[in-house]
Each structure stands twice: as structure tokens, then as C-alpha cells.
N, C-alpha and C positions, 0 to 999 in steps of 0.2 A: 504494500500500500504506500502510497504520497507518506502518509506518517511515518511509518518505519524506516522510508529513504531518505525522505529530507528529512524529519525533524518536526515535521508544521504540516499544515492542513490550511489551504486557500478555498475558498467559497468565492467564484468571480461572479456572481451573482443569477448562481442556478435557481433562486427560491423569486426574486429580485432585482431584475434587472439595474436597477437606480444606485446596490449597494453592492458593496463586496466584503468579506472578512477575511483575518489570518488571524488563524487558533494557533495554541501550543499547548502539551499537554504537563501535568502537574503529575509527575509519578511520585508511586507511594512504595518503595520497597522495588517490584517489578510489574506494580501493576500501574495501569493511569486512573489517578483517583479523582480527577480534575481538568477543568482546559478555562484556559483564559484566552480573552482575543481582541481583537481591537476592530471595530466595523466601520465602514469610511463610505463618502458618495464618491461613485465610479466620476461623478462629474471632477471632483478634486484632486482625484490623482489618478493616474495606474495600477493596476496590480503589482507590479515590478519595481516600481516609485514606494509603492507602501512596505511591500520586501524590505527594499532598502532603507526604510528610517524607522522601522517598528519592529521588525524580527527580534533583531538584539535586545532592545529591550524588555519585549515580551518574553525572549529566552532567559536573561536574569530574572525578571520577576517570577517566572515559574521555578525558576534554582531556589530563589530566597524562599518564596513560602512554602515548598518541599525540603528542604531542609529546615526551615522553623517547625513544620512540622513532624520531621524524625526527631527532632530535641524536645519535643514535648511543647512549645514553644507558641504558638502559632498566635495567643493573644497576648499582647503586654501584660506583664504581672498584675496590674489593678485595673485592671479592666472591667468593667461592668459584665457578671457573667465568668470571668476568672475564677478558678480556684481560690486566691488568695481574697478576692472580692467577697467570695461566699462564704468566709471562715470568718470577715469583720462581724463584731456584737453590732447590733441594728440600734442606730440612738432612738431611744423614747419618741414618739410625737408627743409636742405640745400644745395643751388645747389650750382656747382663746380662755382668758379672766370672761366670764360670766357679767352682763350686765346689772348694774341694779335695778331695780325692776322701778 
């Protein structure tokens, strides 16, 4: 397959003529757990023009967050949703002083 030999997956706008994407996929050990891609209008550029200024990037960005997550890693330590997030004691709500009547 295109994956297997490049690297990447181009959609030159088999669904859509107006747009085109380039995927890359996010492996997890040796499987693909993931893809990310970047979708562009055919009016703005080429397929071969987008090759060239978004591959690379899109290939680091899929290194970084497969590797953030073989470290366990994947959200900032206090992230909303984190482990370390969900182990903080929860402050009180404070209710409003009561009016006098």
C-alpha cells in the first residue's frame, strides 16, 4: 500500500473534489493507533506543494505524540483529566451568606 511505501496517505480529492488531505499515521508499538492530517483547498496549493511544507511536520508530530505516549505521557501532569489532577482533594464550594430577610 501508499502507507507502507511512503510513509503517508494523500486523498487528492477522491470524496471532494475542492479539497485534498495528507495523513500520517501515529503507531503504537507495531500497530497504527492513530493518523493525523492536514486538509487544504486544491485551489491553494498542489498536492506536491503540500508534500513539501507539511509532511515533515506532520511526521514529527506523529513521533512526538507516539512517543508521549509509550512514556505514559500523553497529557501534561495537571491537566484536567490527568492522573495527578484526579488525586487533588476537591476545595469545598462556598455558599452565598444568606440574606436577611
Amino acid at each position: 500500500s501508499d502507507l507502507k511505501q511512503n510513509g503517508y496517505l494523500v486523498n487528492a480529492g477522491e470524496n471532494d473534489t475542492k479539497v485534498a488531505a495528507i495523513a500520517v499515521p501515529i503507531v503504537r508499538g507495531q500497530r497504527v493507533f492513530a493518523c493525523i492530517n492536514v486538509v487544504f483547498f486544491r485551489s491553494a496549493m498542489s498536492v506536491p506543494e503540500a508534500v513539501r511544507r507539511y509532511l515533515q511536520p506532520l511526521r514529527d508530530a506523529a513521533a512526538s505524540i507516539a512517543g508521549r505516549m509509550e512514556l505514559g505521557s500523553l497529557w501534561p501532569q495537571n491537566a484536567p483529566g490527568s492522573a495527578a489532577e484526579r488525586r487533588k482533594p476537591r476545595k469545598k464550594a462556598i455558599k452565598p451568606a444568606s440574606k436577611p430577610a
